[in-house]
N, C-alpha and C positions, 0 to 999 in steps of 0.2 A: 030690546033685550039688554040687562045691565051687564056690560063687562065686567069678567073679572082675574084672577093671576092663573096663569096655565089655561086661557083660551088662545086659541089659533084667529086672528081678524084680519080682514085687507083691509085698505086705506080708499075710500070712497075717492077723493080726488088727487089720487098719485097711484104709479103703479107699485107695485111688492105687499108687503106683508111682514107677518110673522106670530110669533108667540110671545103675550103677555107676560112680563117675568116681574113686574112692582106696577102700580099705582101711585102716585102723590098730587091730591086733589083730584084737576080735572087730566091731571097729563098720567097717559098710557106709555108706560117703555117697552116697544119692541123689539125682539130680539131678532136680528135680520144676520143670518149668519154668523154669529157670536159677538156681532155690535147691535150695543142698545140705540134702538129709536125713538126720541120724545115724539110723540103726536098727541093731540088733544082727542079725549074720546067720543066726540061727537062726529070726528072724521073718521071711525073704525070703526066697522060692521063684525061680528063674530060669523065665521064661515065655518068653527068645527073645533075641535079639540084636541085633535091628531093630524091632520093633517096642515102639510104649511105651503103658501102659497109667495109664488114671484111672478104672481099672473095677476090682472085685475080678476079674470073671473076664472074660477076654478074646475078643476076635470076633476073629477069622481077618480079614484086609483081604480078601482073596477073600470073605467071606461079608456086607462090609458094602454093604449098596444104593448104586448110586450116587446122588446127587442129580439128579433130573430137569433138563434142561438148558431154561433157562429159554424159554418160547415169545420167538421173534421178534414184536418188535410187529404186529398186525394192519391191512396198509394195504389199506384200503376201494379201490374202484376212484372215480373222479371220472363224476359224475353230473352231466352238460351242461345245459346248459337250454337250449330256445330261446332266438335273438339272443345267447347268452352270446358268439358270436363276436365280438360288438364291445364293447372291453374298457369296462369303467365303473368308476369309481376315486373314493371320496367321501371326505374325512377331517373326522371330526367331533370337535369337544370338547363333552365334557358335565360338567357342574358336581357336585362329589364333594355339595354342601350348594347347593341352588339356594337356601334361603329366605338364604344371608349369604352371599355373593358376596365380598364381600370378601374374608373369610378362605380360602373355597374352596381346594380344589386344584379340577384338572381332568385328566380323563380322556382320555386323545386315543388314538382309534378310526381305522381305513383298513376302509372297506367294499370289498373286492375283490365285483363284481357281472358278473366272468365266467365263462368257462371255460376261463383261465388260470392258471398260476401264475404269479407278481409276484415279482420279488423286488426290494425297496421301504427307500430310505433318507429319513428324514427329519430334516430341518436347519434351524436358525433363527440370524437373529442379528438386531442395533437396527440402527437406520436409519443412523449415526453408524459404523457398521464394514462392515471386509469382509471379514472375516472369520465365518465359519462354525461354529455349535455341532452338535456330535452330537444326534441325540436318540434314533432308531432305526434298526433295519439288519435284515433277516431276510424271509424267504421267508413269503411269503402264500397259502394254498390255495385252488386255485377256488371262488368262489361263499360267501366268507366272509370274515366282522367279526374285527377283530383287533383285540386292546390292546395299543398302541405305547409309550405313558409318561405318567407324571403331571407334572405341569405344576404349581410352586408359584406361590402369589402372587410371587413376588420374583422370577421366571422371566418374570413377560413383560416389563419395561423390556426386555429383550433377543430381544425376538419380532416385531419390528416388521415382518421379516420372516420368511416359512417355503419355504423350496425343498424340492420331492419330486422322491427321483429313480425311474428303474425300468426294469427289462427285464423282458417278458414271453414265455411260453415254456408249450411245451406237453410232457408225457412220455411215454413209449411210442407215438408216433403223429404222425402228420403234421399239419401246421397251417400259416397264412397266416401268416407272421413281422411282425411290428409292431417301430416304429421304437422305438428308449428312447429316453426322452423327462427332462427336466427342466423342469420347472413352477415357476415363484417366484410369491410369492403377496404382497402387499402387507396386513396385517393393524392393523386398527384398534382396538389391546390395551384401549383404555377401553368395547369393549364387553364386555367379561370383564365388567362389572361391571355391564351395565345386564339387568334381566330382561326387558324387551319384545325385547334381539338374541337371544336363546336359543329359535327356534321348533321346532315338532314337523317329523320329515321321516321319510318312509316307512322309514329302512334304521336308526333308531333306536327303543328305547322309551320316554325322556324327551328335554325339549327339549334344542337341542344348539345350538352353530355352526357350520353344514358349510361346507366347500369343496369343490367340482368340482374333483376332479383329471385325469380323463380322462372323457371323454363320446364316445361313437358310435365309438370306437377312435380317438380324439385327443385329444392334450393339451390341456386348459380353458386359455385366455390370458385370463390379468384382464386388462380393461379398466379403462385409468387415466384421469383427465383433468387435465392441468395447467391454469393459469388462462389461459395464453398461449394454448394450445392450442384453448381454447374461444372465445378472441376474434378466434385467425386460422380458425375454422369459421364463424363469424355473419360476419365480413368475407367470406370466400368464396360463404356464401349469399347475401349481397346483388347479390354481383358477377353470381352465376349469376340470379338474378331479373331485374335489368336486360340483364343480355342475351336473356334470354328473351324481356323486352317489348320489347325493341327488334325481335327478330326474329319477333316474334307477328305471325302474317297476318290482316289483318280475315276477321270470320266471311263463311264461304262469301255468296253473294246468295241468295234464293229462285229458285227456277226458274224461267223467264222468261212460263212460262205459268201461273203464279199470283200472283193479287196476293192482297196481304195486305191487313187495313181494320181498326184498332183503334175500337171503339163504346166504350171506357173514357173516362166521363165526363171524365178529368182529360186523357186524350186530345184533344178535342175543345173541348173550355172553359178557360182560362186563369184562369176562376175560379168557382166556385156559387152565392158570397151572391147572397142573392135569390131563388132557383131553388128550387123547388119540386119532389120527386121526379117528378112526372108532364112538369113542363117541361122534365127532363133526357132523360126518357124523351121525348120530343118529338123532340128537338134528335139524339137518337140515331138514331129511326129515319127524319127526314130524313135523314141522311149513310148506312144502308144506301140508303133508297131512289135518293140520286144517283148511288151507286154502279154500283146494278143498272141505271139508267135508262141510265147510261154505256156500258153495257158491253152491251147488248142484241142490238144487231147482232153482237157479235163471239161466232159461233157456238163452240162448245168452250171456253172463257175460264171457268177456275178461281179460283173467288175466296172467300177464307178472312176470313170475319166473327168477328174477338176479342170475344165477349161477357162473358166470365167465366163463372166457376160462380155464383157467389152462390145469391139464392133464385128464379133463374131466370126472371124476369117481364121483362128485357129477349129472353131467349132467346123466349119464349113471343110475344111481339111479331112480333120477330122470322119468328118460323113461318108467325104469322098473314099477315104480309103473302106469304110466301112461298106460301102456300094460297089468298090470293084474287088478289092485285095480282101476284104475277109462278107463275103455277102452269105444272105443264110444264116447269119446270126439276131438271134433278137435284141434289137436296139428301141430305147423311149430315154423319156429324160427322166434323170436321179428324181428323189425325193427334193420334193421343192420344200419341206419343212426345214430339211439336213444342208440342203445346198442353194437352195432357191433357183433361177433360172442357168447357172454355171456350171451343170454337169452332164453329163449322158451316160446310161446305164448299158450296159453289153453283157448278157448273157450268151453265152459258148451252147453251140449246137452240135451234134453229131452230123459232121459234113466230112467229106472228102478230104486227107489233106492233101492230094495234087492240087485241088481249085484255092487251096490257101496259100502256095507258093508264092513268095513275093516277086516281083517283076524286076 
């Protein structure tokens, strides 16, 4: 077959090919990826007109396989947790070198802890601007730690503060819409540098610095305090206490059918020197017995004897006279709310007063 310009031919004894682009005489120039080949034409067979060969022998385009077309990536379905409906949002920095802080970088992580998707920007700038640094931007998937950016040493002078932004949102399905929200964070860059600020927190594996950015499906608000702030809160405490006492009502009275009767030595005596425990215990259980002598006629008459807890030897006095000198009376212990175990209650019975005489 005679060659001619715009035939496709291989090379009988070499391998490749190409397309015919001139003739002169007997030399064929083929065109072998955009370089011309001199070959003499009695070494070129024509194998077609379209199609070009780097094969001695040629495949048919029909008979070449096609290339498998590559799988679409594999998306998982989202697996909910309990409570994941309310959204939880933690951003933590963790130190690339915890033992030289100094030099560090740091890792900065957003723990997404629902079962939403986030999609989540994060921005810093120094206390001295107002201006706004980039740092990240991008979509967060349910239920998962993210790395946001590293953080050089020379990067935090201009960290003093950090705003997070975010809208959350659920796919294929229905859900309870949540507010976006922006969160600014007030940040105290010299603890980059101390190891006791870096603790352990359940949604990392080494110590970190977190931040609460969302809690219970709401945005975390730092709590700040300026110095003024704090001395117009102690001036309003005080304010509220005196009026408090001013409007405090003396405590209730006791019921008008019980009296009360302190036997506490300091009660009764204005002073001890001198006194001897048994002459206290005297002087005590004169003032029950005036008491009761008092009050004998007055049948039903509730009357609550303070003796203390101690080690009980006025109490047991006490009893004594209640078992021989006024017996017949109904005796139990006070209200243990009112007195707790340091009292005894005596109500007055209609009894005899010959058997009440004192001895």
């Amino acid at each position: 077959m005679q060659i001619k310009i715009g035939d496709n031919v291989r090379y009988l004894n070499a391998v490749g090919g190409g397309r015919v682009v001139r003739i002169v005489d007997n030399i064929a120039y083929v065109d072998e990826d955009g370089f011309e080949t001199p070959v003499l034409l009695k070494e070129c067979v024509v194998v077609g007109n379209t199609t070009r060969f780097n094969n001695p022998v040629p495949t048919p385009e029909k008979d070449v396989p096609k290339a498998a077309a590559k799988p679409a990536p594999l998306s998982l379905p989202v697996v909910e947790t309990p409570g994941g409906d309310e959204l939880r949002l933690v951003l933590g920095f963790e130190p690339s070198d915890i033992k030289a802080l100094s030099r560090s970088t740091f890792d900065a992580y957003i723990v997404n802890d629902s079962n939403y998707y986030v999609y989540l920007a994060l921005m810093s700038r120094s206390a001295d601007s107002a201006e706004w640094t980039h740092r990240f931007d991008g979509l967060i998937e349910p239920n998962m730690q993210e790395f946001l950016c590293e953080i050089e040493p020379s990067d935090l002078p201009a960290m003093d503060k950090l705003a997070v932004q975010y809208v959350v949102f659920k796919r294929s399905k229905v859900f309870t819409a949540v507010n976006p929200a922006l969160v600014e964070l007030k940040v105290d860059t010299t603890k980059f540098a101390r190891l006791h600020c870096f603790k352990f927190n359940p949604y990392f594996d080494n110590p970190v610095i977190a931040f609460d950015i969302a809690e219970c499906g709401r945005p975390v608000a730092q709590v700040s305090f300026r110095p003024e702030d704090i001395e117009q809160g102690i001036k309003a405490k005080k304010r509220d206490i005196a009026s408090q006492n001013a409007a405090r009502k003396p405590a209730a009275p006791l019921p008008a059918d019980i009296i009360e009767v302190a036997l506490h030595a300091d009660e009764l005596l204005d002073t001890t020197a001198g006194l001897g425990p048994a002459d206290i215990l005297n002087m005590q259980i004169d003032r029950f017995c005036s008491v009761m002598d008092a009050n004998l006629r007055n049948v039903g008459q509730k009357i609550v004897f303070i003796h203390g807890k101690g080690e009980g030897v006025l109490r047991q006095a006490i009893m004594k006279e209640l078992t021989h000198r006024y017996k017949g009376h109904d005796v139990q212990d006070a209200s243990f709310r009112e007195y707790g175990f340091g009292a005894t209650q005596v109500t007055i019975r209609n009894i005899s007063p010959k058997s009440q005489r004192r001895k």
